[in-house]
PADREN-239634 format. One line per 10 residues: for each residue x, y, z of C-alpha. Coordinates in nm, 3 decimals, padded with zeros to 5 digits, always signed. Layout:
BEGIN
X:Y:Z ~ ...
REM end
This chain:
BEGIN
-00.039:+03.214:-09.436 ~ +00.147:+03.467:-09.585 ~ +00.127:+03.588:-09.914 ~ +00.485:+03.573:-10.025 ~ +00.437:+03.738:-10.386 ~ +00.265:+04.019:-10.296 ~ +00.407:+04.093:-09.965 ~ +00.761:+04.064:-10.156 ~ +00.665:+04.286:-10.406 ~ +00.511:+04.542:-10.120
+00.848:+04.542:-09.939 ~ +01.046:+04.625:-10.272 ~ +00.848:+04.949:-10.340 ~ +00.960:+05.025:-10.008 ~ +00.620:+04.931:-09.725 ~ +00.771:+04.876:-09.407 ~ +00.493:+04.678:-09.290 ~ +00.525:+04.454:-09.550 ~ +00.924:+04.432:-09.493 ~ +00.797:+04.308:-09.117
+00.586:+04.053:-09.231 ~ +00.892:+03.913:-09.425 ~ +01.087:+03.930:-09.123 ~ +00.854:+03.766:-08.885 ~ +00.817:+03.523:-09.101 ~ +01.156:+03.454:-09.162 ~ +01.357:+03.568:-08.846 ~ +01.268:+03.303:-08.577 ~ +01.448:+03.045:-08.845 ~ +01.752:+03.272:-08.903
+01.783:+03.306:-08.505 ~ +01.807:+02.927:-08.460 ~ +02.067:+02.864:-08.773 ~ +02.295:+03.194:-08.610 ~ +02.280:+03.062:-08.251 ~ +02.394:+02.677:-08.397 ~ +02.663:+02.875:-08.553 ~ +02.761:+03.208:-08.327 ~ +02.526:+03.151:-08.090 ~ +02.723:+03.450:-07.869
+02.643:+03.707:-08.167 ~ +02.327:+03.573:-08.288 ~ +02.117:+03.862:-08.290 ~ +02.335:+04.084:-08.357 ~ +02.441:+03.880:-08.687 ~ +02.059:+03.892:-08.765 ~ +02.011:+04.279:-08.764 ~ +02.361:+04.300:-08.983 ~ +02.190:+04.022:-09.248 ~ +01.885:+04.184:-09.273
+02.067:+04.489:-09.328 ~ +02.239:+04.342:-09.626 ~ +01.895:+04.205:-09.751 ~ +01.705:+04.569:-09.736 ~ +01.982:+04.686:-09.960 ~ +01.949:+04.449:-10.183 ~ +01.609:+04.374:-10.214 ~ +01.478:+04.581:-10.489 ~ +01.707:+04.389:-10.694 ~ +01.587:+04.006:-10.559
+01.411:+03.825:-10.811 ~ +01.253:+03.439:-10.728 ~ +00.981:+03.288:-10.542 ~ +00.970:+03.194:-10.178 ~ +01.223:+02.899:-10.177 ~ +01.459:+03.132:-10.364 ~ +01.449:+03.397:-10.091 ~ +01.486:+03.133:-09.839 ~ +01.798:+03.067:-10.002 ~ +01.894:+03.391:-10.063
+01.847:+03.473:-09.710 ~ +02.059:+03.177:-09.602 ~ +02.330:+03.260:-09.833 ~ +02.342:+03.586:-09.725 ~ +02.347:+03.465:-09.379 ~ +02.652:+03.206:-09.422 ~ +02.863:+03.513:-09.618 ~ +02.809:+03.723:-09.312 ~ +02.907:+03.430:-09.066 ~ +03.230:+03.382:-09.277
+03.307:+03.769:-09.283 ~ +03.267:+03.695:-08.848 ~ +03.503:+03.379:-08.826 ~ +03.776:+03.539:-09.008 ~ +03.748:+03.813:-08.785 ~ +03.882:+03.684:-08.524 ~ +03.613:+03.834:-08.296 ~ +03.558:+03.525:-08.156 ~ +03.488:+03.186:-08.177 ~ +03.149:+03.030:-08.208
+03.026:+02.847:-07.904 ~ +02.825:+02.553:-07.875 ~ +02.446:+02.639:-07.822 ~ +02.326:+02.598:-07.446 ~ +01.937:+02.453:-07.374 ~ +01.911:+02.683:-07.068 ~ +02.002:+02.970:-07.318 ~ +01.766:+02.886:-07.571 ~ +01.417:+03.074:-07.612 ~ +01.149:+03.053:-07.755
+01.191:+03.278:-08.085 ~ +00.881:+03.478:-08.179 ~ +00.626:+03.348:-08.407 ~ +00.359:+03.528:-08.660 ~ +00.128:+03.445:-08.398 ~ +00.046:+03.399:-08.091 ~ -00.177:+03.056:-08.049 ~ -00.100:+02.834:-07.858 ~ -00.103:+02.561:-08.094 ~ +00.187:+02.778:-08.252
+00.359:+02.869:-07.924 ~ +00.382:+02.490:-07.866 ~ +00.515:+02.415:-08.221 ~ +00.794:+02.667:-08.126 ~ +00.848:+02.545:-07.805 ~ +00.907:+02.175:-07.949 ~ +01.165:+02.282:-08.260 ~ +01.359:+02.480:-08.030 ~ +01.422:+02.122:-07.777 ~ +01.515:+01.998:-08.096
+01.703:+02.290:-08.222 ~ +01.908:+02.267:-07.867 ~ +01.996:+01.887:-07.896 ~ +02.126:+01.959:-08.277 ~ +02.334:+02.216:-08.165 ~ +02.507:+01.919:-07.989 ~ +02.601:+01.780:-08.304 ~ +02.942:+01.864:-08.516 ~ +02.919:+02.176:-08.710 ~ +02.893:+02.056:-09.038
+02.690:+01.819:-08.936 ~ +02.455:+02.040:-08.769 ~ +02.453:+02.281:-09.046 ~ +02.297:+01.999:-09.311 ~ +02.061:+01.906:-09.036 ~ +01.939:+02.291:-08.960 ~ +01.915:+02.362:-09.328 ~ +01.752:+02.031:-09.483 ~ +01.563:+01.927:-09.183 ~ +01.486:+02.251:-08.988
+01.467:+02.515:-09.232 ~ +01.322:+02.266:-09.470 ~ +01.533:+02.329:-09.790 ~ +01.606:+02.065:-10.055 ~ +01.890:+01.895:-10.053 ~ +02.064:+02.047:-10.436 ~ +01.979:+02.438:-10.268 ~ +02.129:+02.286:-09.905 ~ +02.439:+02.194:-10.125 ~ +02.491:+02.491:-10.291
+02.497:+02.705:-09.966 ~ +02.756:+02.527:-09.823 ~ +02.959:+02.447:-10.105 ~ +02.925:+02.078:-10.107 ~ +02.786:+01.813:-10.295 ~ +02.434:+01.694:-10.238 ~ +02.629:+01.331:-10.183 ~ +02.782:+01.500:-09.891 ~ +02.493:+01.648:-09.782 ~ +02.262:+01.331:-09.806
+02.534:+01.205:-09.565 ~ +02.601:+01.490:-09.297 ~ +02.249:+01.462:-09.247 ~ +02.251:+01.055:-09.198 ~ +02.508:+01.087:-08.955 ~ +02.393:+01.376:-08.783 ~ +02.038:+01.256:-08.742 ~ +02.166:+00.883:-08.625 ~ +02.382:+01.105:-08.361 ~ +02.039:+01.298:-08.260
+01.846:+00.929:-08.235 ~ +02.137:+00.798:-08.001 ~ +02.123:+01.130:-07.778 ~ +01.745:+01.086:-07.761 ~ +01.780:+00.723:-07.644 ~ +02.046:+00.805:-07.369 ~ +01.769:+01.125:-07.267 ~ +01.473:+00.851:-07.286 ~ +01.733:+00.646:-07.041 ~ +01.752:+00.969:-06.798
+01.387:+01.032:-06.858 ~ +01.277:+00.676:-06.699 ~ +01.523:+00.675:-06.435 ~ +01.353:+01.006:-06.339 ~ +00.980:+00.836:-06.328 ~ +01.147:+00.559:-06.090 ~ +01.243:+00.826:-05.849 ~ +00.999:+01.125:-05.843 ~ +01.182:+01.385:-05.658 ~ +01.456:+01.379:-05.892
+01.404:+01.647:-06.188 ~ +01.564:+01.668:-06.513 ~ +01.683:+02.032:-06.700 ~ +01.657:+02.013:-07.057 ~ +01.410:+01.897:-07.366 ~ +01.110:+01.719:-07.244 ~ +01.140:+01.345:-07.445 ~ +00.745:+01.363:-07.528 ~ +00.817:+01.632:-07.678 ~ +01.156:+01.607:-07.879
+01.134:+01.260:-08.001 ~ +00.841:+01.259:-08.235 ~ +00.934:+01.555:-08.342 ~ +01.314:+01.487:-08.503 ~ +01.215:+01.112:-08.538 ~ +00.957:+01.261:-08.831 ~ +01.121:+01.546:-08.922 ~ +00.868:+01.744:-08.852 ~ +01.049:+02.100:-08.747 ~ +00.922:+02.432:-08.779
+01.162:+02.719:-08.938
REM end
């Protein structure tokens, strides 16, 4: 687990190692929200943010959840500088795009964890934007719903709401996949690209995402 305090703290008097263990820790959740959002620019989007957050750092005050938003906001600013732009225009995420984004470690309980969100992560990036946004936010990244709210500039009503819908949308996509998924038992030669149902389905149906 990391030590958020002191590692934060570390990184502000200016250790580099500590600065990586923020960014590992925080990265592989930035990746996914960027590639729902400009998945052609993602990483690129990621170096500029955390950019933005070196320079700014010394000056951060707050606890984990407050950096999370921080981060986040920071993020969404940068994504609005891209849009208006005109660079170009976000694109839906793909599944057969989608990796697995590194994690702190490298067990293979934690590999699998990974491995699961990002099925998840590729079946939200179905969803409308805003609605995808809430989900990614409140459900992914695990942020309450007032701090959600304020990011986007909506009310936590709204929010509460975006998220219903989008997560009835994701429980109707994962019955018509479950539907694929048993015509593909009744005819073994067949195969089926995409997010394995064993997988994906307990895992949105309880919320239980990793950022």
């Amino acid at each position: 687990m990391l030590d958020f305090r002191g590692t934060l703290q570390a990184a502000q008097r200016g250790d580099q190692e500590a600065f990586a263990r923020l960014w590992r820790e925080f990265q592989p959740g930035l990746l996914r929200y960027l590639r729902i959002k400009a998945s052609p620019v993602a990483e690129d989007l990621a170096a500029d943010i955390w950019l933005r957050v070196i320079r700014s750092l010394p000056t951060f005050e707050g606890d984990e959840s407050g950096f999370r938003g921080w981060l986040y906001t920071t993020a969404r600013n940068r994504l609005t500088d891209w849009y208006r732009s005109g660079e170009r225009r976000p694109d839906l995420i793909e599944y057969s795009s989608l990796v697995v984004m590194p994690a702190v470690n490298n067990v293979e309980d934690e590999a699998a964890e990974h491995s699961a969100t990002d099925r998840a992560v590729a079946l939200i990036g179905e969803l409308p934007p805003d609605q995808a946004e809430a989900v990614m936010l409140r459900i992914v990244v695990g942020m309450d719903v007032a701090r959600v709210a304020a990011i986007l500039g909506r009310t936590p009503g709204s929010v509460r709401v975006l998220c219903h819908r989008g997560l009835k949308r994701l429980e109707l996509r994962l019955a018509e996949l479950e539907n694929v998924a048993s015509t593909v038992v009744e005819y073994p030669a067949m195969s089926m690209d995409g997010p394995r149902i064993a997988d994906v389905v307990p895992v949105v149906e309880g919320h239980r995402l990793h950022a």
